[in-house]
TORKE-355375 format. One record per atom (N, C-alpha, C, O): residue number from 1; residue in one letter; chain; atom name; x, y, z. Coordinates in steps of 0.2 Angstrom, whole numbers, plus 5000, padded with zeros to 4 digits. Example, Ala and Ser with C-alpha at 12.3 -4.5 7.8 and 13.67 -1.06 7.14 Angstrom:
% residues 2
 resi resn chain name   px   py   pz
    1    A     A    N 5066 4972 5039
    1    A     A   CA 5062 4978 5039
    1    A     A    C 5066 4984 5039
    1    A     A    O 5071 4983 5042
    2    S     A    N 5064 4989 5035
    2    S     A   CA 5068 4995 5036
    2    S     A    C 5064 5000 5039
    2    S     A    O 5067 5006 5040
This chain:
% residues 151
 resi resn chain name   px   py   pz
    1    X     A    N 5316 5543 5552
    1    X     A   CA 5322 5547 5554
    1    X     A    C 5320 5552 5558
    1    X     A    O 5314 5554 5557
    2    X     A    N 5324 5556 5563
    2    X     A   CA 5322 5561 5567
    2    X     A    C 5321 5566 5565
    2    X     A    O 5325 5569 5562
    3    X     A    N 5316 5569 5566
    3    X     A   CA 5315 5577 5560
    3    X     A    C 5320 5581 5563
    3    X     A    O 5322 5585 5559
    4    X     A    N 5324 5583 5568
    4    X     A   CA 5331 5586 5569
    4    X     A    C 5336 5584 5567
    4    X     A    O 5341 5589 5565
    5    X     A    N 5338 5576 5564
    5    X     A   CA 5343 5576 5562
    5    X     A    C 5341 5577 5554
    5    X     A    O 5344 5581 5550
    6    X     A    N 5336 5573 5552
    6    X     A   CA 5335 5575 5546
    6    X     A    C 5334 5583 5544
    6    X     A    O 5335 5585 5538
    7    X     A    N 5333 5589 5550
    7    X     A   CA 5334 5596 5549
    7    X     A    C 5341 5598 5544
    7    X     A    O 5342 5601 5539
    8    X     A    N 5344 5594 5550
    8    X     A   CA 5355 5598 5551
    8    X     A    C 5356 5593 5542
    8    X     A    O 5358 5596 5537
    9    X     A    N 5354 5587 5541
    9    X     A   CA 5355 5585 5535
    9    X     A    C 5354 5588 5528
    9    X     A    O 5358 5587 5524
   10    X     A    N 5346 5591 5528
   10    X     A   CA 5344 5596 5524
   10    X     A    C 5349 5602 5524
   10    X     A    O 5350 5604 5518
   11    X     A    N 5352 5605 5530
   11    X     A   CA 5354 5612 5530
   11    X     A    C 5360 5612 5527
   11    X     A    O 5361 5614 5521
   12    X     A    N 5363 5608 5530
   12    X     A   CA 5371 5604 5526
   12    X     A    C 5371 5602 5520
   12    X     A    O 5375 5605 5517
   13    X     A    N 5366 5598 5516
   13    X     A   CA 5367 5596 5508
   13    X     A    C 5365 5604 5506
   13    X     A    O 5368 5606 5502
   14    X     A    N 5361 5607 5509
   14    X     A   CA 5360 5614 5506
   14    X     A    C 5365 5619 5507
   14    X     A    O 5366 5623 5502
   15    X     A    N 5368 5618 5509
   15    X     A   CA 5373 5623 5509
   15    X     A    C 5378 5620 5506
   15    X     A    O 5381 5624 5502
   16    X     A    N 5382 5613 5507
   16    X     A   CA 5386 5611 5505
   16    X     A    C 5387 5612 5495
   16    X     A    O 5391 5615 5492
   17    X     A    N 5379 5608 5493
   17    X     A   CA 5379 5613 5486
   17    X     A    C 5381 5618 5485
   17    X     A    O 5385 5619 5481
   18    X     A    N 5379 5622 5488
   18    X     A   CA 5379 5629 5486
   18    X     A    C 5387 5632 5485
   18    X     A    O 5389 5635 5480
   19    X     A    N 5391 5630 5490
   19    X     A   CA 5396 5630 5493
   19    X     A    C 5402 5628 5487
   19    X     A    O 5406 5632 5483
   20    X     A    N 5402 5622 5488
   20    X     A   CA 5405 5616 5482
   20    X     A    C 5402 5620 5475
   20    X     A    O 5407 5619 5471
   21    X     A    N 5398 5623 5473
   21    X     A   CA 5397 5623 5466
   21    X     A    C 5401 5628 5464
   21    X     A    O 5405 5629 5459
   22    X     A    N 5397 5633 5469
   22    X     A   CA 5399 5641 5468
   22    X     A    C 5407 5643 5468
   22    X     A    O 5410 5647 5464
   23    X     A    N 5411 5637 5473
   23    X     A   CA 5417 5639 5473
   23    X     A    C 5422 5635 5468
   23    X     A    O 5427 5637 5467
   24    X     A    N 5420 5629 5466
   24    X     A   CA 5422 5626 5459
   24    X     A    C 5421 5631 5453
   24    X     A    O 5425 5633 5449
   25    X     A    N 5416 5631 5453
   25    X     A   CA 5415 5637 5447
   25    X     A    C 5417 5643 5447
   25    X     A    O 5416 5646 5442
   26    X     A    N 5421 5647 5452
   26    X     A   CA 5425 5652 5454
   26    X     A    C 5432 5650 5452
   26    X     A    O 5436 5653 5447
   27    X     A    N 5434 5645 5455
   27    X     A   CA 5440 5640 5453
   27    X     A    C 5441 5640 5446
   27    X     A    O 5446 5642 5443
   28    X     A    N 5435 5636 5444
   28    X     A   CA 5437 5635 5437
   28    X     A    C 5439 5640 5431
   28    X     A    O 5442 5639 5426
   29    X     A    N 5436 5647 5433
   29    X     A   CA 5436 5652 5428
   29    X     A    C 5442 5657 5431
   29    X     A    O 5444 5662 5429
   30    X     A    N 5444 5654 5436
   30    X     A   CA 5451 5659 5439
   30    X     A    C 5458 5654 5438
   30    X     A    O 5463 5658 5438
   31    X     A    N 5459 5649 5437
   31    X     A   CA 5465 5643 5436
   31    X     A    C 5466 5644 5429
   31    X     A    O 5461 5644 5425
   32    X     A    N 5472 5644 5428
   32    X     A   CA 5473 5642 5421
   32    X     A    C 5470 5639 5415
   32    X     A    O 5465 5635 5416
   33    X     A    N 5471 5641 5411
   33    X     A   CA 5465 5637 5405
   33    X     A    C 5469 5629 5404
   33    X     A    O 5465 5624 5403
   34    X     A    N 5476 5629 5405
   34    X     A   CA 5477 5621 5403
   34    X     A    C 5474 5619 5410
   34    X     A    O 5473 5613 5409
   35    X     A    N 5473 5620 5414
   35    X     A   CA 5470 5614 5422
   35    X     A    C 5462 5616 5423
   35    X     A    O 5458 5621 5424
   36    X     A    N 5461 5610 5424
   36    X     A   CA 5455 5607 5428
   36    X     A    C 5454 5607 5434
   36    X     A    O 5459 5607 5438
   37    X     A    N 5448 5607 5436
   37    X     A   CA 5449 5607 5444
   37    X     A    C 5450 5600 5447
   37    X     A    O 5452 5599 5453
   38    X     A    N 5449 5595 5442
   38    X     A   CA 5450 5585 5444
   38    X     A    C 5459 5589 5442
   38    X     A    O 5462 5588 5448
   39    X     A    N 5464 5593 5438
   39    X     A   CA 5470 5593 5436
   39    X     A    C 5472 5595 5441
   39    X     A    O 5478 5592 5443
   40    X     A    N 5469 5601 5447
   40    X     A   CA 5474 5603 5450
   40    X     A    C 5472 5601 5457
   40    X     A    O 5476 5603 5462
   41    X     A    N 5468 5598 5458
   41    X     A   CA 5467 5593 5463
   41    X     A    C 5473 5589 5465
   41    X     A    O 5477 5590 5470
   42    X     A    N 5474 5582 5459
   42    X     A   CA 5476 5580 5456
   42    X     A    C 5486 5582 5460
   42    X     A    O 5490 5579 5464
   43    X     A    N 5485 5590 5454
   43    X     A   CA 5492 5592 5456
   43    X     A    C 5495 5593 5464
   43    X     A    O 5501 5593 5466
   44    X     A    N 5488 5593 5468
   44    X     A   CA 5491 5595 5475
   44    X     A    C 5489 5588 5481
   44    X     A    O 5489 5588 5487
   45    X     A    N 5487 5584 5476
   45    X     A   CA 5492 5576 5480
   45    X     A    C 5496 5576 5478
   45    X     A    O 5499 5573 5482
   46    X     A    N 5500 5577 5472
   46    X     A   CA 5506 5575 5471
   46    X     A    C 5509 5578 5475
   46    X     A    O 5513 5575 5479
   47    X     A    N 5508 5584 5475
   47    X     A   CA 5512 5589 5479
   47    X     A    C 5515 5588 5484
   47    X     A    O 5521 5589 5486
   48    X     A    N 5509 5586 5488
   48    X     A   CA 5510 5582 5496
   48    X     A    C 5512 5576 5495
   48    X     A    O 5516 5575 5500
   49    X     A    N 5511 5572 5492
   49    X     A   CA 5517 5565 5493
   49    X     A    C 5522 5565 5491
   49    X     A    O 5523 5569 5486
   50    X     A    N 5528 5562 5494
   50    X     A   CA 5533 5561 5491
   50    X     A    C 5536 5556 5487
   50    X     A    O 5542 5556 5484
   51    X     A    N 5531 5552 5487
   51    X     A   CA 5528 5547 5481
   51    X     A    C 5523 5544 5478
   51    X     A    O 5520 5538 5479
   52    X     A    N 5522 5549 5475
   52    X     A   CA 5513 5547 5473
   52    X     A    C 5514 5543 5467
   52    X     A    O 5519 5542 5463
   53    X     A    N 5507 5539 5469
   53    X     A   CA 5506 5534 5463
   53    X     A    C 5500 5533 5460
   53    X     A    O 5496 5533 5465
   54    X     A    N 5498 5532 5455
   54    X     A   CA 5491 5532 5452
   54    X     A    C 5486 5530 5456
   54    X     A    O 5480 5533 5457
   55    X     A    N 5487 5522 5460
   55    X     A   CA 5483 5519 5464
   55    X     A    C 5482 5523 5472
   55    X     A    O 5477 5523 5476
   56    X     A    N 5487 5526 5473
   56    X     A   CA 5484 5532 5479
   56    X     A    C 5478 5538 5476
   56    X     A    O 5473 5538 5478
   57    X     A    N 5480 5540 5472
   57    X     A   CA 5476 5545 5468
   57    X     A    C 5470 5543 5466
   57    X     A    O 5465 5547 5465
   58    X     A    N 5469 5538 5465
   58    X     A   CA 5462 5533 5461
   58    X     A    C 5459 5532 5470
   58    X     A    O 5453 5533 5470
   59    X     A    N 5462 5530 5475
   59    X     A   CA 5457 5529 5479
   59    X     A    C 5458 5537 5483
   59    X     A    O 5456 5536 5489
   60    X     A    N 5460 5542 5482
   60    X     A   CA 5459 5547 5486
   60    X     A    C 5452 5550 5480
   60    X     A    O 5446 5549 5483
   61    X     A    N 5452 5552 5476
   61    X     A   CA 5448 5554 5472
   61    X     A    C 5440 5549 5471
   61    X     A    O 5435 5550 5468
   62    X     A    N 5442 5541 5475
   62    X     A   CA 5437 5538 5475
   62    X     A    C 5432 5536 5466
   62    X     A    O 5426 5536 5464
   63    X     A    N 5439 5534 5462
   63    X     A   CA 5437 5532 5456
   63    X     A    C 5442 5525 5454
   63    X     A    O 5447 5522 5457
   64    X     A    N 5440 5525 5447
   64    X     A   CA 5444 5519 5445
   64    X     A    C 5451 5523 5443
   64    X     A    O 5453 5529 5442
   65    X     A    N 5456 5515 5443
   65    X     A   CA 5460 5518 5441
   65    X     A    C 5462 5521 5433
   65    X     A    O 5466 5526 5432
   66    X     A    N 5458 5517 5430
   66    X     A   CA 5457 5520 5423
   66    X     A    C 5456 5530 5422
   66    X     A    O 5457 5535 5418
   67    X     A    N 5452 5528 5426
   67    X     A   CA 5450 5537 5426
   67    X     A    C 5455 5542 5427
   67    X     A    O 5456 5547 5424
   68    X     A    N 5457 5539 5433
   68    X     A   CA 5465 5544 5434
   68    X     A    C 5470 5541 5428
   68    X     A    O 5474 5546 5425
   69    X     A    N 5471 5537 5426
   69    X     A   CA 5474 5534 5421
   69    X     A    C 5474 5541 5413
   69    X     A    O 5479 5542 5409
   70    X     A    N 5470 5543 5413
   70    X     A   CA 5467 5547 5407
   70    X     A    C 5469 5554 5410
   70    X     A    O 5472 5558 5407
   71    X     A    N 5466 5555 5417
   71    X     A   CA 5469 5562 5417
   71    X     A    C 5477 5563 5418
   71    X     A    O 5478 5569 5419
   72    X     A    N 5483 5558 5419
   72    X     A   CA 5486 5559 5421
   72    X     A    C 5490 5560 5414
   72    X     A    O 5495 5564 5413
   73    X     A    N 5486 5553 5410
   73    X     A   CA 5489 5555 5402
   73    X     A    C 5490 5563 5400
   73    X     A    O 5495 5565 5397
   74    X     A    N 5485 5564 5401
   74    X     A   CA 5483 5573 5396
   74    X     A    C 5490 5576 5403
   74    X     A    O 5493 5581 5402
   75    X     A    N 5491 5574 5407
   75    X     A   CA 5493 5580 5410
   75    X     A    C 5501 5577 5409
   75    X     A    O 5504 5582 5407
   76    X     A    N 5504 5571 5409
   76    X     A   CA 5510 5570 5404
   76    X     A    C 5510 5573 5398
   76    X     A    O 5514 5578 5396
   77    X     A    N 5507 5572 5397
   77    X     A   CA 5505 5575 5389
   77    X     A    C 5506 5584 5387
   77    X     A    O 5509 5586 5382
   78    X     A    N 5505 5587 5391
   78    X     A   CA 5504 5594 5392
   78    X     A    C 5510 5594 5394
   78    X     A    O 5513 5598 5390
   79    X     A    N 5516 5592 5399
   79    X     A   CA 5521 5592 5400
   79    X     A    C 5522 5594 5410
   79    X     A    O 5527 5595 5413
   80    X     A    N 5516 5593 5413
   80    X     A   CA 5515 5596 5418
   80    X     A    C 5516 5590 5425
   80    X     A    O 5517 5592 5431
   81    X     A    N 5515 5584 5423
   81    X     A   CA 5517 5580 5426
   81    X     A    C 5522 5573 5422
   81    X     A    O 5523 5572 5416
   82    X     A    N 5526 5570 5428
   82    X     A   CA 5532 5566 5424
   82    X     A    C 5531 5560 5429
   82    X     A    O 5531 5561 5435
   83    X     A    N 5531 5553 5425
   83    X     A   CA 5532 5548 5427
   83    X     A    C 5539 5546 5429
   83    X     A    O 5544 5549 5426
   84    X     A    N 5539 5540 5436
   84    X     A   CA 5548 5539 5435
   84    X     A    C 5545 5533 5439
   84    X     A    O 5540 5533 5444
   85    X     A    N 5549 5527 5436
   85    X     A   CA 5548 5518 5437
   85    X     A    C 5554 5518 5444
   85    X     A    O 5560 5520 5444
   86    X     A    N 5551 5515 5449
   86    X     A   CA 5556 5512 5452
   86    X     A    C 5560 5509 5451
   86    X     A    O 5559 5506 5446
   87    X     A    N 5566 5508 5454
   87    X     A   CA 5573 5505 5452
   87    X     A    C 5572 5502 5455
   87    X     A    O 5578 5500 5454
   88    X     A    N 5570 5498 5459
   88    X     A   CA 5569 5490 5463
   88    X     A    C 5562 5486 5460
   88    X     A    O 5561 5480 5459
   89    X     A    N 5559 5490 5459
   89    X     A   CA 5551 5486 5456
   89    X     A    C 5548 5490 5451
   89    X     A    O 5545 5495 5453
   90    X     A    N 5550 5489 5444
   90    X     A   CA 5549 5491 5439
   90    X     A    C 5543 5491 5437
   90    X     A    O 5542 5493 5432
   91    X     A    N 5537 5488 5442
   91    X     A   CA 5531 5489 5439
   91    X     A    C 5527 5497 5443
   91    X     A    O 5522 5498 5442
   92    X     A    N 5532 5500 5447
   92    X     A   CA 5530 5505 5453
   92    X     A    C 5531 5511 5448
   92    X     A    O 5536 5512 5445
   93    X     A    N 5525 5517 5447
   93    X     A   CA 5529 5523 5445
   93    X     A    C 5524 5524 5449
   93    X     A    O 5519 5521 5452
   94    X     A    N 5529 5530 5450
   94    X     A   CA 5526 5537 5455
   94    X     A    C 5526 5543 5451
   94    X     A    O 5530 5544 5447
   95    X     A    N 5523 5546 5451
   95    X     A   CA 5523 5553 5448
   95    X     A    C 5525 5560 5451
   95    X     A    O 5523 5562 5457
   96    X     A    N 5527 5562 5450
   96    X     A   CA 5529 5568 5452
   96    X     A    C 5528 5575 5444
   96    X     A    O 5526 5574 5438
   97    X     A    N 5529 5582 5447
   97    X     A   CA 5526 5589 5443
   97    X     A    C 5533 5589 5440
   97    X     A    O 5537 5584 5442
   98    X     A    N 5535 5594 5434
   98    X     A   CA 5539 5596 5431
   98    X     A    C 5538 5600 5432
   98    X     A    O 5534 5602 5436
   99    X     A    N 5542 5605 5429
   99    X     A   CA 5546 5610 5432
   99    X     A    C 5538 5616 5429
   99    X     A    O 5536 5621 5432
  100    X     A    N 5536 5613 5425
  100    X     A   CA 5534 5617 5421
  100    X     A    C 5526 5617 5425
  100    X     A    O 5522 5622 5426
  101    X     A    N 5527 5609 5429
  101    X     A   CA 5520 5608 5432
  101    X     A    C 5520 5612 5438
  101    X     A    O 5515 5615 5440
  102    X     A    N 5524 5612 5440
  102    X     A   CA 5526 5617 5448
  102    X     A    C 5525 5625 5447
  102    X     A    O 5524 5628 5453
  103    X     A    N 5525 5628 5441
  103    X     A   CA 5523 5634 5442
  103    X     A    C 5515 5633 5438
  103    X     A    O 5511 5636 5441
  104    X     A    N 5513 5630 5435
  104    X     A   CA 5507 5628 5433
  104    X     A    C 5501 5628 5441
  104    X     A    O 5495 5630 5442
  105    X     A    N 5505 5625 5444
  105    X     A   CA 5501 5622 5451
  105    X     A    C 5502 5629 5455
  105    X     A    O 5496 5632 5457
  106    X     A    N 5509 5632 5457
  106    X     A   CA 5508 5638 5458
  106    X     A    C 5503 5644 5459
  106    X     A    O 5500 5647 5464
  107    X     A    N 5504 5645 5451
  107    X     A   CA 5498 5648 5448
  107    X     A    C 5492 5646 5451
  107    X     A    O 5489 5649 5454
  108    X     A    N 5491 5640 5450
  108    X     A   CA 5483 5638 5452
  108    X     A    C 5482 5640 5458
  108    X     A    O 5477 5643 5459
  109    X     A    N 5486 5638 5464
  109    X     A   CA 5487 5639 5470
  109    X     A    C 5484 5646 5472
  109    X     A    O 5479 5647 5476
  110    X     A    N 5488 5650 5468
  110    X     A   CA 5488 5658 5471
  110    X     A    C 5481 5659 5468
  110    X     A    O 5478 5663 5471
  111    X     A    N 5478 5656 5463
  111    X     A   CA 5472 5658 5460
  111    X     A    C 5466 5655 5465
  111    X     A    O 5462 5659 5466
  112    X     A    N 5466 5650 5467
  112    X     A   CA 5463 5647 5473
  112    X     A    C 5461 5652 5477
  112    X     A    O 5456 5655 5478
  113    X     A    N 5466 5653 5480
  113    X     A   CA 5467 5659 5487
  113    X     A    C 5465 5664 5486
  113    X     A    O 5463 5666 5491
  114    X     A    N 5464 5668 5479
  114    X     A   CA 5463 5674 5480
  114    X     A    C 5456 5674 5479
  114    X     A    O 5452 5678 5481
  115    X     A    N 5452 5666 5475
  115    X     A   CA 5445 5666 5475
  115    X     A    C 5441 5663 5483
  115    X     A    O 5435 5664 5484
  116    X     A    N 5445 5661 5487
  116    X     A   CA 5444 5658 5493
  116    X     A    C 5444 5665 5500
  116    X     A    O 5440 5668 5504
  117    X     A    N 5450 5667 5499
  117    X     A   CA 5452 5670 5505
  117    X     A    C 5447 5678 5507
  117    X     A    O 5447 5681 5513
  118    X     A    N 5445 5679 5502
  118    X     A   CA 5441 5685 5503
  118    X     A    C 5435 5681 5508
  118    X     A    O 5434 5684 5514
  119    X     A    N 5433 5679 5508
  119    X     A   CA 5426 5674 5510
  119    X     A    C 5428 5675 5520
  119    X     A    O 5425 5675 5525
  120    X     A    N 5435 5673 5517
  120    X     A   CA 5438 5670 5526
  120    X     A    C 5438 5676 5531
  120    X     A    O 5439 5675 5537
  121    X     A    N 5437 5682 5528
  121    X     A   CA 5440 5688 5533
  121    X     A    C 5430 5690 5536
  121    X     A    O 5428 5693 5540
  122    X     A    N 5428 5686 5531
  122    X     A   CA 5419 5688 5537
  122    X     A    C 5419 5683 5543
  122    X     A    O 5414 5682 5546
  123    X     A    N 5423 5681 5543
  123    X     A   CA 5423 5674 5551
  123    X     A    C 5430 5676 5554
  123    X     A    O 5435 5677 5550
  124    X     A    N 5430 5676 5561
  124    X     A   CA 5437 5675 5565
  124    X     A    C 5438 5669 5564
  124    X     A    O 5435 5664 5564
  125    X     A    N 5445 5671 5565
  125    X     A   CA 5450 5666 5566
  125    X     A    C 5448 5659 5569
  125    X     A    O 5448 5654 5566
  126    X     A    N 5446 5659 5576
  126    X     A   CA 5444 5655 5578
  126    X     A    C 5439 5649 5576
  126    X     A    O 5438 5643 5576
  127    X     A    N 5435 5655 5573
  127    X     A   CA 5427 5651 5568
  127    X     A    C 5429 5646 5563
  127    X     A    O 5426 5641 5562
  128    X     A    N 5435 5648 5559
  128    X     A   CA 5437 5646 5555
  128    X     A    C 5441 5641 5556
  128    X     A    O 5441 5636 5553
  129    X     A    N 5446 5641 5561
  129    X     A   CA 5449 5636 5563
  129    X     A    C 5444 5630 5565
  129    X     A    O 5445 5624 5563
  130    X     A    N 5439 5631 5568
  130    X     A   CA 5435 5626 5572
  130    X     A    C 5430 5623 5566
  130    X     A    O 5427 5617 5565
  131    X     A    N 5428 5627 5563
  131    X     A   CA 5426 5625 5554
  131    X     A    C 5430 5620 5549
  131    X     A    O 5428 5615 5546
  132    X     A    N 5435 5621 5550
  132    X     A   CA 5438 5617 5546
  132    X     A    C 5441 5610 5550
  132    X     A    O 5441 5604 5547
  133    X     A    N 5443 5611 5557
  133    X     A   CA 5443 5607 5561
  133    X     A    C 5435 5598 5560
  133    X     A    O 5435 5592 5559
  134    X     A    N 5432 5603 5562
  134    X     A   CA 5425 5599 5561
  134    X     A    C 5424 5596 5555
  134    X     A    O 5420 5591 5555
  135    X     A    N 5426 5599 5548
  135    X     A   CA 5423 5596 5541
  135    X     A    C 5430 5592 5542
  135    X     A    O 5429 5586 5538
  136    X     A    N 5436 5592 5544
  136    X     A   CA 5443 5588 5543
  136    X     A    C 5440 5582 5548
  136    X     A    O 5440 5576 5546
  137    X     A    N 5437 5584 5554
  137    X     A   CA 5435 5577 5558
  137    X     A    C 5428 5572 5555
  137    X     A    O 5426 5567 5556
  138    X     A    N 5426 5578 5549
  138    X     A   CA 5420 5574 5545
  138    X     A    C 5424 5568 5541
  138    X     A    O 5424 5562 5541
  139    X     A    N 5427 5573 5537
  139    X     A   CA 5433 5570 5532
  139    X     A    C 5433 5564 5533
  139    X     A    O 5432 5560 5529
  140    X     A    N 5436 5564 5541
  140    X     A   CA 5440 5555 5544
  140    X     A    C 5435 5550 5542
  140    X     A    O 5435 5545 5537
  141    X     A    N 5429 5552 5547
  141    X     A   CA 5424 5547 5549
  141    X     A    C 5423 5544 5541
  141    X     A    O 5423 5538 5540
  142    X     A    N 5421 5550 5536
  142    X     A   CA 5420 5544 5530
  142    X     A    C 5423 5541 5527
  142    X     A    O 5421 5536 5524
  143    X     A    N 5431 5544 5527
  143    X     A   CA 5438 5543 5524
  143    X     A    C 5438 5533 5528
  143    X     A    O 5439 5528 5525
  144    X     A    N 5437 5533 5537
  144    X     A   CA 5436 5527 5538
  144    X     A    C 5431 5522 5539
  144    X     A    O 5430 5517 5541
  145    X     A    N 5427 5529 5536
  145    X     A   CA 5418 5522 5534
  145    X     A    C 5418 5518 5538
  145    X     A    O 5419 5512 5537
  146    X     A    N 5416 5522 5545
  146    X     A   CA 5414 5519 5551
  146    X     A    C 5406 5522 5552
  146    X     A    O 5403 5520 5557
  147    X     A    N 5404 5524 5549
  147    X     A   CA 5398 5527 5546
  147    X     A    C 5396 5533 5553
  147    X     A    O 5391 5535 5555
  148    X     A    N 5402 5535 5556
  148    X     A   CA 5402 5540 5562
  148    X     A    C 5398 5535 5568
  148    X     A    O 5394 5537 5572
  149    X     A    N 5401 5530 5568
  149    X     A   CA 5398 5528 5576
  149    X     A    C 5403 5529 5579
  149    X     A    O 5402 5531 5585
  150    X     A    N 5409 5528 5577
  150    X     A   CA 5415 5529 5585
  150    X     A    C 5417 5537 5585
  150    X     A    O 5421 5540 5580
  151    X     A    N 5415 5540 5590
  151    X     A   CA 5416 5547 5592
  151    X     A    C 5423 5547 5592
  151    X     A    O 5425 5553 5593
């Protein structure tokens, strides 16, 4: 492999740990005691779909569906998420938050941002849009495991 690209490789899983761990473990001790960071992840597809359903979540999350199956239980369970069966194809549920789960997520939300947002004010505007910009067009390329050949 090319010692430049394997340089930017090295610099990236270095930082991306550092990154990912540091700000999950922030996360984690600033969210709610009932959620997880897989919960409130979780919480904020649902969020954004208008009909989420397990098998979305299992391949957003990139697990089986059993796994999601378990966390979704505990989170019915806690009263934070509610299943509802289609009325044309009863074998279709979607999920959706309760009422209970919407300030739940809330919360997490606001507690996210207060752990994230301070970090944003050392980068302009600019930096940051073009930052996110680039890791969102990383997103794609893996999202469609084209392994980045088509630009």
């Amino acid at each position: 492999m090319d010692n430049e690209v394997q340089h930017w490789i090295n610099r990236y899983m270095d930082a991306y740990l550092i990154v990912t761990r540091q700000v999950a473990a922030r996360i984690k001790d600033s969210i709610a005691a009932e959620t997880t960071n897989d919960q409130y992840q979780i919480l904020r597809l649902i969020n954004a779909q208008e009909q989420c359903t397990s098998t979305y979540l299992a391949e957003s999350f990139c697990v089986g569906k059993s796994s999601i199956t378990a966390i979704i239980n505990r989170l019915v369970q806690a009263g934070i998420i509610e299943r509802t069966r289609d009325e044309n194809d009863r074998r279709q549920v979607y999920l959706s938050m309760s009422e209970h789960g919407k300030k739940v997520f809330e919360a997490a939300e606001t507690q996210v941002h207060e752990v994230i947002s301070p970090y944003l004010f050392h980068f302009e505007e600019k930096d940051i849009e073009m930052f996110v910009m680039m890791f969102e067009k990383l997103a794609n390329l893996i999202q469609n495991d084209d392994g980045g050949k088509n630009p």
